[in-house]
Backbone bond lengths (Angstrom), bond angles and torsions (degrees), N, CA, C in turn:
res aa  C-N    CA-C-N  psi(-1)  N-CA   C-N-CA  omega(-1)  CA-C   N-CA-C  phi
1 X - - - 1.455 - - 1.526 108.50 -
2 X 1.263 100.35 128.47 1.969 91.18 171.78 1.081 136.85 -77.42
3 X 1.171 124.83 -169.29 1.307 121.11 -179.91 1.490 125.21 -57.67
4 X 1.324 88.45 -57.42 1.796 107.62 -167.10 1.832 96.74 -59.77
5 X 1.524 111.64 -53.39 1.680 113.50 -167.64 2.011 90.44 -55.57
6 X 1.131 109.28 -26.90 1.190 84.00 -154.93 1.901 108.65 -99.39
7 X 1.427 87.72 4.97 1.593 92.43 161.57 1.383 111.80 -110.36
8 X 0.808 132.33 -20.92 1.669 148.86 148.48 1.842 90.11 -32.46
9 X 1.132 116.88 -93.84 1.245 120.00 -167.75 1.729 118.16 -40.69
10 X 1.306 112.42 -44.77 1.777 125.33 173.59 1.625 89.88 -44.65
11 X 1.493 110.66 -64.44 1.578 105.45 -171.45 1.458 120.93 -44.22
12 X 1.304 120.70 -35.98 1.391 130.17 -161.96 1.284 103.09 -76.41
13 X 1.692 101.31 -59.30 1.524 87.48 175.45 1.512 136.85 -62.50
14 X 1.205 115.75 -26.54 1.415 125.43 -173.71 1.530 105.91 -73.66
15 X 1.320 110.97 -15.57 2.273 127.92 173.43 1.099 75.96 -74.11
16 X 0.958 132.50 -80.90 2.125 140.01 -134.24 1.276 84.11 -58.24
17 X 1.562 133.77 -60.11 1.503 119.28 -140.41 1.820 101.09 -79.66
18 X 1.167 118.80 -26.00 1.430 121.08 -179.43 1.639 108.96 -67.22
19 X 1.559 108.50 -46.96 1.396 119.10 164.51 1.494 134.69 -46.59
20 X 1.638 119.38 130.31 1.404 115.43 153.70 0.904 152.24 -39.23
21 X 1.203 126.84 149.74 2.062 93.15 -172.61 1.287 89.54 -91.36
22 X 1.869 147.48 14.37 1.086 140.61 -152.52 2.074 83.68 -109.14
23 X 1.649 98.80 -52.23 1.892 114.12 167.67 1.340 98.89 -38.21
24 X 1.587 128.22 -80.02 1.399 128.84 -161.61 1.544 97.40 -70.13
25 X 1.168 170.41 42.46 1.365 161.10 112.68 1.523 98.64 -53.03
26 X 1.496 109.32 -76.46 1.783 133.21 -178.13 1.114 120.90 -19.54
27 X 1.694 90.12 -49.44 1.891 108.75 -147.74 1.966 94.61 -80.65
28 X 1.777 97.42 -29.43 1.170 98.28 -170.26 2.009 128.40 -88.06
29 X 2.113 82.46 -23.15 1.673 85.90 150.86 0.895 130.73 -80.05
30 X 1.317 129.75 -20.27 1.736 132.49 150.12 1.294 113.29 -33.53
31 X 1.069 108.66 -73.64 1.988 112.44 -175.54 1.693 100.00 -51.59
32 X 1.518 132.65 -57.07 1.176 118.45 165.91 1.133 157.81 -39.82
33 X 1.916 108.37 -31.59 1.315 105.13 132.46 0.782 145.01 -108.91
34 X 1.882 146.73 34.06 1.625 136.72 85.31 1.588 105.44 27.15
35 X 0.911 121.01 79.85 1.519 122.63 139.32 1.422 125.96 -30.25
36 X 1.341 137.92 104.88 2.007 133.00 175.50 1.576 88.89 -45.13
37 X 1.130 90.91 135.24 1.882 105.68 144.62 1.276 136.64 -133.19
38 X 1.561 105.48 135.00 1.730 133.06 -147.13 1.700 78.92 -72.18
39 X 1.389 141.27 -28.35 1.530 128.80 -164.62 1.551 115.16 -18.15
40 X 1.583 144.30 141.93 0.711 142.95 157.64 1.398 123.23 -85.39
41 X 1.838 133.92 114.72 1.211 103.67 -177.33 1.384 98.20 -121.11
42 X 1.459 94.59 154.65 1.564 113.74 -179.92 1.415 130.89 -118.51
43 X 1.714 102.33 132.13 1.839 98.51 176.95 1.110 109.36 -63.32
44 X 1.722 105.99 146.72 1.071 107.85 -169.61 1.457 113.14 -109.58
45 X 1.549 122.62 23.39 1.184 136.24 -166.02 2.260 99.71 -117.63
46 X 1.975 86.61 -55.61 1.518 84.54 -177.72 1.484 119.01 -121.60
47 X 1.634 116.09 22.49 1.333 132.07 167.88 1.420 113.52 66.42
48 X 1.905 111.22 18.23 1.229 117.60 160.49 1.363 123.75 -43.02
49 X 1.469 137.55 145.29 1.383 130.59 176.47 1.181 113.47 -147.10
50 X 1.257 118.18 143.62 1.796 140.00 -153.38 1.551 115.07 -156.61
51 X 1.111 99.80 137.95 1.745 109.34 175.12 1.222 109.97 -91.51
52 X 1.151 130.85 17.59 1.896 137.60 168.21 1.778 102.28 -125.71
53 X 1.357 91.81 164.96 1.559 98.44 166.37 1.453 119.91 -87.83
54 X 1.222 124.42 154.59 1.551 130.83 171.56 1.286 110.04 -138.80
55 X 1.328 113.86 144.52 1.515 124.60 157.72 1.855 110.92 -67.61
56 X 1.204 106.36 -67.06 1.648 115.00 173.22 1.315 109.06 -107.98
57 X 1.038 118.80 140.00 1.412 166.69 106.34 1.534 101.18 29.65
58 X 1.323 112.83 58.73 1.864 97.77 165.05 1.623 121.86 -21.66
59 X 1.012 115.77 -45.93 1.364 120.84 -157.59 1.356 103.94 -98.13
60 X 1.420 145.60 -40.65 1.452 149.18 -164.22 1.331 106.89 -122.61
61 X 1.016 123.17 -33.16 1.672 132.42 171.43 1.152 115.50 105.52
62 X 1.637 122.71 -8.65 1.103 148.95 -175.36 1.832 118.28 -37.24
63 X 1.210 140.14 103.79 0.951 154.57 -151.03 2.370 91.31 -80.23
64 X 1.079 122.27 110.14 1.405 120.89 -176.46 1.754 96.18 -83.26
């Protein structure tokens, strides 16, 4: 596991434990209705294109 997932995760839990379980119900029907979106985004360095967001650039490494 790497670094980041695995400080990523420390964060989550240490939210959850401060949180309600009435907060984490909310927080989590919120994200549920979030609609996916088909958006296409594109690098803007090597005209890579993806249906998710990225910071870098699968393809060029390119920092967006």
């Amino acid at each position: 596991m790497g670094l980041v997932r695995k400080g990523d995760n420390e964060q989550q839990r240490k939210r959850m434990a401060k949180m309600s379980m009435r907060d984490q119900m909310m927080e989590r029907a919120a994200q549920e209705r979030q609609a996916p979106t088909r958006d296409e985004i594109k690098c803007h360095s090597c005209g890579f294109k993806a249906h998710y967001q990225f910071i870098r650039c699968p393809e060029c490494n390119e920092v967006q």
